[in-house]
Each structure stands twice: as structure tokens, then as C-alpha cells.
C-alpha positions in Angstrom: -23.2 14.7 1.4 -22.4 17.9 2.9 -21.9 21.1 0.6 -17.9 21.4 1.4 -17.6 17.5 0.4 -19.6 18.5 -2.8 -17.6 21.4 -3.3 -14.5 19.4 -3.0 -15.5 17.0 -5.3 -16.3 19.7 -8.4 -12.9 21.1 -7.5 -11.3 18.0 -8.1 -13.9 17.2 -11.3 -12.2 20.4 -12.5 -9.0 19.4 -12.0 -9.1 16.2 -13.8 -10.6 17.8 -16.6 -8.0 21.2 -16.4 -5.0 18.8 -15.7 -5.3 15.5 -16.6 -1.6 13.3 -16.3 -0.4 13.4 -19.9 -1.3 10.7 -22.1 2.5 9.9 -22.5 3.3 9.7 -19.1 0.5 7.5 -18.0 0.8 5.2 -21.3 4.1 4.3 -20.0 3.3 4.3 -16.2 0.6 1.2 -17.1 3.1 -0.4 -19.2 6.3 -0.5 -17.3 4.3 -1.4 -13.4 2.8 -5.2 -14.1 0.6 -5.0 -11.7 -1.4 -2.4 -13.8 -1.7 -4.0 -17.2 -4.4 -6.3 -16.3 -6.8 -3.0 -15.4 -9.5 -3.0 -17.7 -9.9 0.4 -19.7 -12.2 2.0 -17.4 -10.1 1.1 -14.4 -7.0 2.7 -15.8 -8.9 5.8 -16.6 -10.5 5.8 -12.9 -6.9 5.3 -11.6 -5.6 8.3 -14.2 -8.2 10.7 -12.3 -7.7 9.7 -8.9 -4.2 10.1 -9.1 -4.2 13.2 -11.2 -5.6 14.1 -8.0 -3.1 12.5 -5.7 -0.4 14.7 -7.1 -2.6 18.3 -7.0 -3.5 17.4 -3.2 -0.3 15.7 -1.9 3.3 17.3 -1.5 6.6 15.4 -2.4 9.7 16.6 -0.5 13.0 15.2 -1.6 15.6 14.9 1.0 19.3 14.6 1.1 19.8 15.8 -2.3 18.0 13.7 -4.2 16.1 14.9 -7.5 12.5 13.3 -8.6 11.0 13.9 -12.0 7.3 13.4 -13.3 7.6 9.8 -14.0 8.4 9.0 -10.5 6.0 11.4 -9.2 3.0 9.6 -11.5 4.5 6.1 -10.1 3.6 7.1 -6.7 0.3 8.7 -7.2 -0.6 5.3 -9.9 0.3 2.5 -6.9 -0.7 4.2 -4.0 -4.4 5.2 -5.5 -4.9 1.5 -6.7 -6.1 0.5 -3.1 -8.6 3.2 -3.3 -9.6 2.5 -7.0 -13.1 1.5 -5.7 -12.9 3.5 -2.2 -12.2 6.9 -3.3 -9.4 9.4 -2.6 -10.8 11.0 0.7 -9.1 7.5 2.2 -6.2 9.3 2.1 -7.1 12.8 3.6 -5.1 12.5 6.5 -2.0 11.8 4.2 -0.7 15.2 3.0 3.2 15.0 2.3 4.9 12.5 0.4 9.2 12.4 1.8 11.5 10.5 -0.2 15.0 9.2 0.4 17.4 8.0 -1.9 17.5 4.5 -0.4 16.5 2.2 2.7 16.7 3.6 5.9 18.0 1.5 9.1 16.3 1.1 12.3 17.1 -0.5 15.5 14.3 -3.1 16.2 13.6 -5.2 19.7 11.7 -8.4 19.9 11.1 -10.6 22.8 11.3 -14.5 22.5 9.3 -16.8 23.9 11.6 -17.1 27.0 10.8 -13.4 27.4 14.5 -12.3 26.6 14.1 -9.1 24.4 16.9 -9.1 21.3 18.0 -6.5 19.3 18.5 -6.2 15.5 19.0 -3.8 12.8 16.7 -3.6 9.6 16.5 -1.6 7.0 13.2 0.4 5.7 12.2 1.3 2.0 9.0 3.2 3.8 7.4 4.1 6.7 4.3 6.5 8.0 5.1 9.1 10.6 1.6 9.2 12.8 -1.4 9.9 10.6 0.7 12.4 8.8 3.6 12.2 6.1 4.7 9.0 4.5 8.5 8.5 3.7 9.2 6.1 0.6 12.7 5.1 -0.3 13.3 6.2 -4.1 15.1 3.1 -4.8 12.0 1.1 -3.7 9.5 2.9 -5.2 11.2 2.0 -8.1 11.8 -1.6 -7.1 7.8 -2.1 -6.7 4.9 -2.9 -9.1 6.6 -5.5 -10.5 4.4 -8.5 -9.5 6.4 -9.8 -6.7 4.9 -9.2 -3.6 7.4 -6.0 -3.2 5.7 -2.8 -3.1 6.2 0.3 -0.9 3.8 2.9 -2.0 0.9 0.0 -1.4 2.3 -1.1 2.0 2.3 2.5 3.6 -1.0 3.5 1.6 -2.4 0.4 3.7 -1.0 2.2 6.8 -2.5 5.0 5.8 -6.4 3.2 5.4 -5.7 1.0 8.6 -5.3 4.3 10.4 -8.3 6.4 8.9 -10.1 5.5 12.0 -7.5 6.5 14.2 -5.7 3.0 15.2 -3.2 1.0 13.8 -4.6 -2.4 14.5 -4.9 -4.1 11.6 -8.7 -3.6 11.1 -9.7 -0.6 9.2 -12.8 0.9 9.1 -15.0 -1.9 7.7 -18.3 -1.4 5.6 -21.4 -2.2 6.6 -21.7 -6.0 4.6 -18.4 -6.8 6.9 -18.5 -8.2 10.7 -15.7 -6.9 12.0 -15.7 -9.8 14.3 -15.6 -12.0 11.2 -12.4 -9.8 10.3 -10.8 -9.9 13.2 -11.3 -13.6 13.6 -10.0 -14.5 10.2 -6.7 -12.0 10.8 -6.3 -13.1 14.1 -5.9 -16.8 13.4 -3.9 -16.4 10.1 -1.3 -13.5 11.5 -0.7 -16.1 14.8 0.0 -19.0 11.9 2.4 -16.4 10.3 3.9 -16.0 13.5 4.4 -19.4 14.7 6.0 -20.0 11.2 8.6 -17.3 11.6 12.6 -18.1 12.0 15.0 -15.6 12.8 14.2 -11.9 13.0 11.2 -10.4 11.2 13.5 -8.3 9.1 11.7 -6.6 5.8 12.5 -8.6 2.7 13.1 -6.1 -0.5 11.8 -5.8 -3.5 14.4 -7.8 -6.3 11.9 -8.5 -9.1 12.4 -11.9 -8.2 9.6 -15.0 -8.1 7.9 -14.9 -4.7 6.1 -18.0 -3.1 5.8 -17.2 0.3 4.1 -14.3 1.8 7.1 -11.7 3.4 8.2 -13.0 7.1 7.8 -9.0 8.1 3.9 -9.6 8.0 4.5 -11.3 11.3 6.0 -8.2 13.0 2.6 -7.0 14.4 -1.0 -7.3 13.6 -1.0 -3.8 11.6 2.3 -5.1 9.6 0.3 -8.3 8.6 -2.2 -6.5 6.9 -0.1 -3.9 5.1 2.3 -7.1 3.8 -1.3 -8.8 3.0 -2.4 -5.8 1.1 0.7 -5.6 -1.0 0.2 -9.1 -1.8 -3.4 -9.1 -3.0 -2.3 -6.0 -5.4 1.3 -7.5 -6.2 1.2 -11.5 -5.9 -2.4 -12.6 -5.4 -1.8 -16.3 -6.5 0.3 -16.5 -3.3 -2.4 -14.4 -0.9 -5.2 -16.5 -2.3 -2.6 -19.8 -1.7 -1.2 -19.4 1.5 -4.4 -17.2 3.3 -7.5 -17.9 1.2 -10.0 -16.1 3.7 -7.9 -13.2 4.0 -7.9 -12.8 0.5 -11.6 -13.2 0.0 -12.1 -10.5 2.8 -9.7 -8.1 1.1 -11.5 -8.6 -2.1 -14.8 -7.9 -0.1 -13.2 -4.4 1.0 -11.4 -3.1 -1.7 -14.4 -3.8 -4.2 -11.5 -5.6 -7.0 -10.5 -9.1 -7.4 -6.6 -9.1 -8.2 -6.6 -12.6 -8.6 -9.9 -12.3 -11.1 -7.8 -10.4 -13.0 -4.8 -12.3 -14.4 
């Protein structure tokens, strides 16, 4: 470890000590997001500091009017540090600015059928990451996620953000030493072409509703890089669906995160 990374991390040691999220605020942040309860008490106090330093080291921007309070804030920082409970924060050092909208978003999307006839289609966003810069989360989906139901926006552009720390968007992030990435690839590969053969209609984004899940988001067959964020959310959100539909995929995610979702419940 170099001496800036050592510097950087007593400056954040500092800060968790000088500025810890209030025991209120994160009392009712584990409570009201399912997905959280099942931490143990170490976890939830690893997840308190990490994203005590999300907020100090990321910048949210409200757009079109919209106001955010503290809760909402601590919401962000509490879903999108779970991937990098076991990682650490410096996943995310590309990720600087947080921009939120009041609601969805629509895009114009094209996909090509088999014939080779390229259709158009509009969809609607609750997220999305700009580069390897700022990530824009909808407001009303931010607060739609963490539920339990495979919904969750903050986890599905934090993914982005770790599937592009090495500088792609491929749907293979940097891997640790005790994972082939062949082996990864060849277990993504064959289960994102099984998503894709199953798919009808357009791979529109299915939103959050607090509603039982039991199939894995049709969206995940957009593109290799989709398919892992929508995997991701699932492992976090709806394991018993992850583990049901893609059991190797989930055994690799649990290899790379360092938790076991699924272990948990």
C-alpha cells in the first residue's frame, strides 16, 4: 500500500469516527430496506462506515426541482455500498456525483431481430451511468428498491459502476485472483444466451412495485453488461430466484462479492 492510499484511508478512519450517520437515521434505514435486516451486527456496522463515507466522498445534485433529505441521502449511500461490503469503497473511485430525477426517464431504444430488421421502442429508466463518471437514479425508484423483489436501482448502477472499474462494460469485472475469468465468462456467456433465447417482446426495464418476483427481469437480456447488473440486483434483492433460475452465476457472484445472500435468509 502506497502512502496516499494509507493516507486516504486515516482520513476516512477519521471521518467515521468524526461523523458517523446518526444512530436514528441508520436504525430506520436497516429497518424500513428488507434486504438489510438479515446483516449480522458487524455487517451493518461495516455498511454504517462505508457509507458514512459514500456520502463525505460523493456529491448528490437534484435536478428539476426536486428536494432530497437525509434519509434519502443514507438510502443511497446504505444500497449502493452493500456490493462493496466485502470489497471496499475505492470500487467506486471513479463514481463522484450522484443526479437524481424526480421519476423514470424515457429513452428511444433499437434492437435488431433475428431477420436482421432493427425496431424501435421507447422505455423508460429509473437509472443510468454516464461513462465512468456520474450516476443518475430516479427518486421515485430509489425509493421503490430494497424491498426484496429483485427491483433495485442504486445496486444495478453500483454494478455498472464495478463492471467498469477496469475500464469496459462487458459484463466481466475485474476478477480476483481465485477466479478464471474464462470460467466467468463461460458460465455468463451460456446463461445470458439462455436469457436471451427466452425473451418475448422488447427488453423493456420492468420496475420496482414491491410485488413477488419469480423470474429474473427480461432487461438482463439487453446486453452482456445489463445481465450482470440485473444478476447483481438479484443476488442482493431476490437470491432464491438467482440461485433458482442461474445456480452458477450465483455461486460465482457469491465467490466475488465475499457474502452469501441466500446464506442469509
Amino acid at each position: 500500500m502506497g502512502i496516499f492510499s494509507r493516507l486516504r484511508d486515516r482520513r476516512r478512519q477519521k471521518l467515521v469516527k468524526a461523523m458517523p450517520i446518526p444512530d436514528g437515521r441508520w436504525e430506520w434505514v436497516m429497518k424500513e430496506h428488507r434486504i438489510l435486516r438479515s446483516l449480522s451486527s458487524e455487517e451493518g456496522l461495516r455498511l454504517r462506515n462505508l457509507a458514512t463515507v459514500f456520502l463525505a466522498e460523493k456529491r448528490f445534485h437534484p435536478v428539476g426541482g426536486i428536494e432530497l433529505d437525509d434519509d434519502f441521502r443514507v438510502s443511497v449511500a446504505a444500497q449502493a455500498c452493500l456490493p462493496v461490503l466485502n470489497l471496499g469503497i475505492d470500487w467506486y473511485r471513479s463514481w463522484k456525483t450522484v443526479i437524481v430525477t424526480g421519476d423514470a426517464y424515457g429513452i428511444t431504444r433499437t434492437e435488431t431481430d433475428e431477420a436482421g430488421v432493427v425496431h424501435e421502442y421507447q422505455d423508460e429508466l429509473g437509472g443510468e451511468l454516464l461513462g465512468l463518471g456520474p450516476v443518475v437514479l430516479s427518486k421515485a425508484d430509489v425509493e421503490a428498491s430494497g424491498w426484496g423483489d429483485g427491483y433495485n436501482v442504486p445496486i444495478h448502477e453500483a454494478a455498472h459502476v464495478i463492471d467498469g472499474a477496469d475500464g469496459s462494460f462487458d459484463g466481466c469485472p475485474a476478477l480476483p485472483r481465485d477466479i478464471d475469468p474464462e470460467e466467468w465468462r463461460s458460465v455468463f456467456t451460456a446463461a445470458y444466451e439462455k436469457m436471451r433465447s427466452e425473451k418475448r417482446g422488447g427488453i423493456k426495464r420492468v420496475r420496482g412495485g414491491r410485488g413477488a418476483r419469480v423470474r429474473i427481469d427480461p432487461y438482463a437480456a439487453f446486453s452482456a453488461d445489463e445481465f450482470f447488473a440485473v444478476c447483481v440486483e438479484y443476488f442482493f434483492e431476490k437470491p432464491v430466484v438467482l440461485r433458482g433460475d442461474f445456480p452458477e452465476v450465483y455461486a460465482l457472484l457469491v465467490r466475488f462479492f465475499r457474502q452469501d445472500p441466500y446464506g442469509r435468509l
